[in-house]
C-alpha positions in Angstrom: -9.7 66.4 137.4 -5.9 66.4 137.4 -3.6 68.7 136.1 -1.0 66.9 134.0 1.8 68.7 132.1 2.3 66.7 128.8 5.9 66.4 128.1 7.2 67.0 124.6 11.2 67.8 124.1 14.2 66.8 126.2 14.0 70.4 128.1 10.3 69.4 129.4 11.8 66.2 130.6 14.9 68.0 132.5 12.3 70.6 133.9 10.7 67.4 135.2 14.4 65.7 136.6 14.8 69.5 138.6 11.5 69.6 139.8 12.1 65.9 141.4 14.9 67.5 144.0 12.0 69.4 145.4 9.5 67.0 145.9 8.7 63.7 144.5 6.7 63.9 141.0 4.8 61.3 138.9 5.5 59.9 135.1 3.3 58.5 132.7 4.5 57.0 128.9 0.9 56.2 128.0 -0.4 55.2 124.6 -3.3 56.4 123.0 -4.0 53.1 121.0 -3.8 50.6 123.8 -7.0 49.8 126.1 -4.7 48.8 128.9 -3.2 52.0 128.7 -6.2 53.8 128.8 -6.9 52.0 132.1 -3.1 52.6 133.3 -3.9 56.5 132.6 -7.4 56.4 134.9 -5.5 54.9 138.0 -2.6 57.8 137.2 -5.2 60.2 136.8 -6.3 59.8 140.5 -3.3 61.2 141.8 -5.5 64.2 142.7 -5.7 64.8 146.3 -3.9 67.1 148.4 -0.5 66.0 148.7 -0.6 63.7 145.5 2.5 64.4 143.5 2.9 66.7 140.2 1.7 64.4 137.2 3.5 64.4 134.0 2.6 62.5 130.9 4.7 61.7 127.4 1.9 60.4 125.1 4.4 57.7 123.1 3.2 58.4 119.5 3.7 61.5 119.9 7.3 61.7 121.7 8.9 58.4 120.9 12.1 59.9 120.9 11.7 61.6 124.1 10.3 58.4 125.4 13.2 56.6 124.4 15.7 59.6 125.8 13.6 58.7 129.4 14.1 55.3 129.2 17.9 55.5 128.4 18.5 58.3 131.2 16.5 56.7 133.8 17.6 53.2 133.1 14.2 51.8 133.2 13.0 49.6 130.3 10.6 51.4 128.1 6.7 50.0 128.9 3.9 51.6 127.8 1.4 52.0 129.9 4.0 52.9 132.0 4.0 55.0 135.5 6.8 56.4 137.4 7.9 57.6 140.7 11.0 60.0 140.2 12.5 61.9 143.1 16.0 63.4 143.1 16.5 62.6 139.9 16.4 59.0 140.5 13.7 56.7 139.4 12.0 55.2 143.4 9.1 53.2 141.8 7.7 51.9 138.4 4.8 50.0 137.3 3.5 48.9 134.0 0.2 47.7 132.6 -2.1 46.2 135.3 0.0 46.5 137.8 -0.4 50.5 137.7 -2.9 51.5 140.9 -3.4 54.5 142.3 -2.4 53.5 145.4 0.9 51.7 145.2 2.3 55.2 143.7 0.7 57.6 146.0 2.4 55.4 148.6 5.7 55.6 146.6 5.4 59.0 146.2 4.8 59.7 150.3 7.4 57.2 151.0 10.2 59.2 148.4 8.4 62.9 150.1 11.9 64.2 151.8 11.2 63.9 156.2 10.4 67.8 157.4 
């Protein structure tokens, strides 16, 4: 299974902004209550092949704040389920509800991978 670091406080968050200069790394706001998020978190969940981006997770009931700190610094519109692609800093690719796939962000995350 996946590693995922659960994000908590502003300074997880900015851990997560420095890691994304190094390599592109993957965001998920997910809601425990919400069937459609729990389906949101399977497909971000798969992210676990060689390659596959670091996964990070802020679970909204229990980091609203936080949730809405990422929203307002990123400039993306809050979602939940919601899954993001963040590389230099920068927001490259976001999805919400059904259209979360495990697919469409490993692509985003090769396509954001800095060229060797």
């Amino acid at each position: 299974m996946a590693h995922v670091q659960e994000l908590h406080v502003t300074a997880d968050f900015d851990a997560l902004l420095t890691a994304s200069h190094t390599e592109p790394v993957a965001l998920l706001k997910h809601s425990t209550a919400c069937p459609i998020s729990t389906r949101g978190q399977k497909q971000f969940l798969q992210l676990n092949e060689d390659g596959d981006p670091p996964l990070y997770m802020v679970v909204v009931q229990h980091s609203r704040a936080l949730s809405n700190h990422i929203a307002e610094t990123l400039d993306v519109r809050h979602e939940s389920p919601q899954a993001l692609i963040i590389a230099g800093g920068k927001v490259v690719y976001h999805a919400s509800h059904y259209d979360i796939s495990t697919e469409a962000l490993r692509s985003a995350a090769e396509q954001a991978r800095p060229a060797a």
